[in-house]
KOLTORLUM-776640 format. One record per residue (C-alpha): residue number from 1; residue in one letter; z, x, y. Coordinates in steps of 0.05 Angstrom, whole numbers. Layout:
<sites>
<resi->NUM; resn->A; zz->Z; xx->X; yy->Y>
...
</sites>
This chain:
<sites>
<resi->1; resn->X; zz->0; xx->0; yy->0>
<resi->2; resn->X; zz->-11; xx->24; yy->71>
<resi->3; resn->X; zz->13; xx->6; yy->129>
<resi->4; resn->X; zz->5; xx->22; yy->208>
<resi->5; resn->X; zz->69; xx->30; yy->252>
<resi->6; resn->X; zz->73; xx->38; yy->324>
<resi->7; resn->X; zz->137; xx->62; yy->341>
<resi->8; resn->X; zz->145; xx->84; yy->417>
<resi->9; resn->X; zz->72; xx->68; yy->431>
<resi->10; resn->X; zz->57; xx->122; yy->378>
<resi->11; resn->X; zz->12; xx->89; yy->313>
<resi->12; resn->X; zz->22; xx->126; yy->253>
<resi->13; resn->X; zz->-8; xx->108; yy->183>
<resi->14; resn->X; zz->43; xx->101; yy->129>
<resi->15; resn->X; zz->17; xx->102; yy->54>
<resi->16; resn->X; zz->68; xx->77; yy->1>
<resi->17; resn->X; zz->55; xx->89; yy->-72>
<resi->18; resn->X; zz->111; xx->67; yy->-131>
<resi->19; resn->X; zz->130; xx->122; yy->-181>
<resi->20; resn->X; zz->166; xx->93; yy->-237>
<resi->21; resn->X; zz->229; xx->80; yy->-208>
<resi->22; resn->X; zz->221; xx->112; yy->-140>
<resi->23; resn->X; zz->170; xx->116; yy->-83>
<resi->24; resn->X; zz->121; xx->168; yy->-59>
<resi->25; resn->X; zz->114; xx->161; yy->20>
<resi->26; resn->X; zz->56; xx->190; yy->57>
<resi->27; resn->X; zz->60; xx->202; yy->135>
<resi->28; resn->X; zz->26; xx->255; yy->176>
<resi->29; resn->X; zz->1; xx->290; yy->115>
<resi->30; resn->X; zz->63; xx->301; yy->84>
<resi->31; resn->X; zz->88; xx->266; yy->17>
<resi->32; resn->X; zz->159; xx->253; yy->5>
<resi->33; resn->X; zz->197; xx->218; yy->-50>
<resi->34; resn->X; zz->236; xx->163; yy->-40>
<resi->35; resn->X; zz->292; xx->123; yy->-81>
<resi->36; resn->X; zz->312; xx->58; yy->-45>
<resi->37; resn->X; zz->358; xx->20; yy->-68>
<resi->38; resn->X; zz->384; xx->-48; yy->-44>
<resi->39; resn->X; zz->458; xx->-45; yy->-5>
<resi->40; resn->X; zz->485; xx->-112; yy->22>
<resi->41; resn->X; zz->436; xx->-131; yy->77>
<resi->42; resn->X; zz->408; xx->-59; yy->79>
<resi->43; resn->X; zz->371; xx->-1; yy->36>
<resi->44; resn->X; zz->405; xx->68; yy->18>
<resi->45; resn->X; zz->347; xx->114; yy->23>
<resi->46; resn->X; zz->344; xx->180; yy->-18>
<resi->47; resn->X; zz->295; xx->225; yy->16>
<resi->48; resn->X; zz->278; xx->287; yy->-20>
<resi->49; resn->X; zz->216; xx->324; yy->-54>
<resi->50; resn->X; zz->217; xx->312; yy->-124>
<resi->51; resn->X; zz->219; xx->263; yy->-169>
<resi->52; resn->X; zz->281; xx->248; yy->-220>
<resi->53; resn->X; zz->269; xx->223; yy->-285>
<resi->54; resn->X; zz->322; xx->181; yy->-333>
<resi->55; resn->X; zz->353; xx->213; yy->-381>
<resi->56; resn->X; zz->374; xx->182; yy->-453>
<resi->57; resn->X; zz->438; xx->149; yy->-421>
<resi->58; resn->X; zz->403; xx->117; yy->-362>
<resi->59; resn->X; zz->430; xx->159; yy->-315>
<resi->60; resn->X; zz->389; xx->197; yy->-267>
<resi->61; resn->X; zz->375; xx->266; yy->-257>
<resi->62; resn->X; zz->332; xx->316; yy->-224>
<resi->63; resn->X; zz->267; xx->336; yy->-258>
<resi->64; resn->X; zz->283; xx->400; yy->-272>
<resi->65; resn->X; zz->335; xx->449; yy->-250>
<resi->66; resn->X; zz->302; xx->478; yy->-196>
<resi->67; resn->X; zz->310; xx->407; yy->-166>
<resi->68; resn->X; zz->379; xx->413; yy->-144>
<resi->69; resn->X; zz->368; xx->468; yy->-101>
<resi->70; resn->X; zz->326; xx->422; yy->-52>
<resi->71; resn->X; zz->358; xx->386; yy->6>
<resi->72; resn->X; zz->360; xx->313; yy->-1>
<resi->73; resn->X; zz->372; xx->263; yy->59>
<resi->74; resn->X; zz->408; xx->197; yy->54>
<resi->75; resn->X; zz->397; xx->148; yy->104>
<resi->76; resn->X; zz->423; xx->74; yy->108>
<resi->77; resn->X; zz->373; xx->27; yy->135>
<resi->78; resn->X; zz->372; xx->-49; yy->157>
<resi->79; resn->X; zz->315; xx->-84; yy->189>
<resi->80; resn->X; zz->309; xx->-138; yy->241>
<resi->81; resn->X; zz->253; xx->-176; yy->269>
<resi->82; resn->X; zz->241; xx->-222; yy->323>
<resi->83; resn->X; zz->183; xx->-273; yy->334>
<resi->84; resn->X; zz->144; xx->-231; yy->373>
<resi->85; resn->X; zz->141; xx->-190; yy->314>
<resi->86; resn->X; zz->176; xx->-127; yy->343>
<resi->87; resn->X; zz->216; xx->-106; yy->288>
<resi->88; resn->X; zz->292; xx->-66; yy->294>
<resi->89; resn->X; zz->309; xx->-11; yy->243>
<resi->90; resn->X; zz->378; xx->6; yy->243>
<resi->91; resn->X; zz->371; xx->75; yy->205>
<resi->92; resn->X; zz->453; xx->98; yy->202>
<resi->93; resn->X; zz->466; xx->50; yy->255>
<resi->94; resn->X; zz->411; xx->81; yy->310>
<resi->95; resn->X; zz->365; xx->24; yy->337>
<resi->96; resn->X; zz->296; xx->43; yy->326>
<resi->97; resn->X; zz->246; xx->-8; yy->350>
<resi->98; resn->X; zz->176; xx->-10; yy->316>
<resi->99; resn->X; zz->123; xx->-59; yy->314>
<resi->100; resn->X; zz->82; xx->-62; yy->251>
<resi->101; resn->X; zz->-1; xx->-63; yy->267>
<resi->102; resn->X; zz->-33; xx->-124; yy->233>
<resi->103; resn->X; zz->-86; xx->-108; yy->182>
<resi->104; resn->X; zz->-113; xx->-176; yy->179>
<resi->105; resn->X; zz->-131; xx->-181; yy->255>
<resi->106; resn->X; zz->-203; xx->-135; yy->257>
<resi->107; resn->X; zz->-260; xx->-131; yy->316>
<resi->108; resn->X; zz->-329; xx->-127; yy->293>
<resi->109; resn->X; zz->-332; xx->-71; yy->332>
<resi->110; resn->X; zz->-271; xx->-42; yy->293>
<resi->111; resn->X; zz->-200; xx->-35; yy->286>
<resi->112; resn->X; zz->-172; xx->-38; yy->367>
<resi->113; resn->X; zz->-236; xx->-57; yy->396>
<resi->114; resn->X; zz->-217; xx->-102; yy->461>
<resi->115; resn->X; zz->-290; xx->-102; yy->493>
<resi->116; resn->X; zz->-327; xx->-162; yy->508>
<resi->117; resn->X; zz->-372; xx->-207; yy->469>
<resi->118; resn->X; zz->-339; xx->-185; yy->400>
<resi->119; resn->X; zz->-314; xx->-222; yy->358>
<resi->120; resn->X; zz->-242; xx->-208; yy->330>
<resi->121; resn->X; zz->-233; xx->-235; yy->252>
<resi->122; resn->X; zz->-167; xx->-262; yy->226>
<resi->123; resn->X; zz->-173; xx->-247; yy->152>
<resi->124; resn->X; zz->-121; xx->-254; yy->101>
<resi->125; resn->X; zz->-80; xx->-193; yy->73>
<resi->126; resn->X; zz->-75; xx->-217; yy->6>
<resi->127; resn->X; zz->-91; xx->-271; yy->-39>
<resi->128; resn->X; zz->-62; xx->-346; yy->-19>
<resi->129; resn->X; zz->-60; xx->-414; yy->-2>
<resi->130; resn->X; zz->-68; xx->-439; yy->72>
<resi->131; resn->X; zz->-13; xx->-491; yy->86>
<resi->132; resn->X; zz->-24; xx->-501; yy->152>
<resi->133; resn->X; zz->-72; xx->-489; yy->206>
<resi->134; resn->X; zz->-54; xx->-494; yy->273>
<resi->135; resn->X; zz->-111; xx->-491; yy->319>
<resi->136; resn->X; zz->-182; xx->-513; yy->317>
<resi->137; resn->X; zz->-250; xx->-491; yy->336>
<resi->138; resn->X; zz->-262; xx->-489; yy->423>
<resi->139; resn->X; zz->-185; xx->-481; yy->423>
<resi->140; resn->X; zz->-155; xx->-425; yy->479>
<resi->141; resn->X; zz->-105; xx->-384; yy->442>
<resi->142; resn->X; zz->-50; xx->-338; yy->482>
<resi->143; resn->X; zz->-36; xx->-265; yy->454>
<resi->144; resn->X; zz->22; xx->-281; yy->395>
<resi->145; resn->X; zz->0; xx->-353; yy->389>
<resi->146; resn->X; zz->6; xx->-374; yy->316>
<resi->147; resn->X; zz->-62; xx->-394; yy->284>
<resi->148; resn->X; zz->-57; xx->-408; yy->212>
<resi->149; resn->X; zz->-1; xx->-406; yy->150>
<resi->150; resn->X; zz->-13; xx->-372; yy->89>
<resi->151; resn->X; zz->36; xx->-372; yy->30>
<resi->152; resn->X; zz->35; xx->-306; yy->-15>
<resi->153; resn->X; zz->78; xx->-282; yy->-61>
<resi->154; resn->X; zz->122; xx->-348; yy->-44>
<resi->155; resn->X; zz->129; xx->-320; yy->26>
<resi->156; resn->X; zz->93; xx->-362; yy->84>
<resi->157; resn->X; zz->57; xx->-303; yy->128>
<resi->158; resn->X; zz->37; xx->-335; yy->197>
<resi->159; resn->X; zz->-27; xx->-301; yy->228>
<resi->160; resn->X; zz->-22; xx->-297; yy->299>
<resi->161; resn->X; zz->-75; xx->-286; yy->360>
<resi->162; resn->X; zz->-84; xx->-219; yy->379>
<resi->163; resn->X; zz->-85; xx->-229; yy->450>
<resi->164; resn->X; zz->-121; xx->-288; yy->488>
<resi->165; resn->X; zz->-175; xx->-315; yy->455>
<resi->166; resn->X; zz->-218; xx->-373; yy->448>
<resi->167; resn->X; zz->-226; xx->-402; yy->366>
<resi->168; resn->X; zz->-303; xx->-398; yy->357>
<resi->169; resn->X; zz->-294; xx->-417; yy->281>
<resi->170; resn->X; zz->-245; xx->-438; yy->235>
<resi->171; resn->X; zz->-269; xx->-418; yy->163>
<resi->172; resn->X; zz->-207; xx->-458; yy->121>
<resi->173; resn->X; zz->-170; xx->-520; yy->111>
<resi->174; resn->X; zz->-98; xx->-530; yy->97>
<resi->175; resn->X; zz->-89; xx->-525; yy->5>
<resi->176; resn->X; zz->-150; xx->-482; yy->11>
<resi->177; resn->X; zz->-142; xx->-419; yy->-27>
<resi->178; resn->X; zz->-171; xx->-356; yy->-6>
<resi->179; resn->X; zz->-184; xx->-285; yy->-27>
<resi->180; resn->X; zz->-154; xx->-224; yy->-1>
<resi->181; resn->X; zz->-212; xx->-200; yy->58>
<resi->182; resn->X; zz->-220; xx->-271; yy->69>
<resi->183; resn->X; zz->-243; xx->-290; yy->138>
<resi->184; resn->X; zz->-201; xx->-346; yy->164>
<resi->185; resn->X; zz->-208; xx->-357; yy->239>
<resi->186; resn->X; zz->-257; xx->-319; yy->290>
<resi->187; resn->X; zz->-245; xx->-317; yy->362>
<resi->188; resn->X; zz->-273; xx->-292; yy->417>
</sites>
């Protein structure tokens, strides 16, 4: 899975990958391993650079001997959001605000394009059901402005304008199902 951050007004592209039990993380060029595991509210995240295996009792160890020599970081992490879609980590209580780039809101002109006469496509990330949609073709949609409901997964993602827009098609119907890619609404 990959996903696009902007954190301080600074994108970067994070690439997540499970191994067995654990998680390989890709930022910058730089692959770390990760075991999260599930605290309350919160994560406990186990940063290091190699990956443990289980041994014959379950327990976990490092992969070989040489692995205890490397440092390891521990961080304790809780995330809010608000419905602007800014998002709060609290990494060891420290506030770190980050807003998480949409991959189903495109240009034709690519990824960021704001210029005029192209088309921006709301697609779907993955593969759903539309439950509702909340705007119709001619409509004049504000930046943020919900657009359409899909449930995934049992989660209800709601798609949301770009920035201000006017609906020049709307490609679904609420029960439809639809394919990851899928082009729901285009505005302009």
């Amino acid at each position: 899975m990959t996903v696009e951050v902007d954190i301080g007004g600074r994108v970067r592209r994070i690439e997540l990958d499970r191994a067995g039990e654990q998680w390989v993380v890709r930022v910058g060029g730089r692959s770390l391993h990760v075991d999260a595991r599930r605290v309350g509210a919160g994560w406990s995240l186990l940063f290091g650079d190699t990956l443990t295996r289980s041994s014959s009792l379950g327990r976990r160890r490092p992969s070989s001997e040489a692995d205890l020599d490397r440092p390891r970081t521990s961080y304790d992490v809780t995330l809010e959001s608000d419905r602007s879609g800014l998002w709060i980590a609290r990494v060891n209580g420290e506030p770190v605000p980050a807003r998480v780039v949409d991959p189903r809101v495109r240009t034709r002109e690519g990824r960021g394009s704001t210029s005029s006469g192209g088309s921006r496509l709301v697609t779907s990330a993955m593969p759903g059901r539309v439950i509702r949609v909340l705007v119709k073709a001619g409509d004049r949609v504000v930046e943020r402005q919900a657009l359409v409901v899909v449930e995934a997964m049992k989660m209800e993602n709601e798609l949301r304008a770009p920035g201000d827009a006017v609906v020049r098609d709307v490609n679904v119907t609420e029960g439809m199902s639809v394919d990851a890619g899928a082009i729901l609404i285009v505005l302009e």
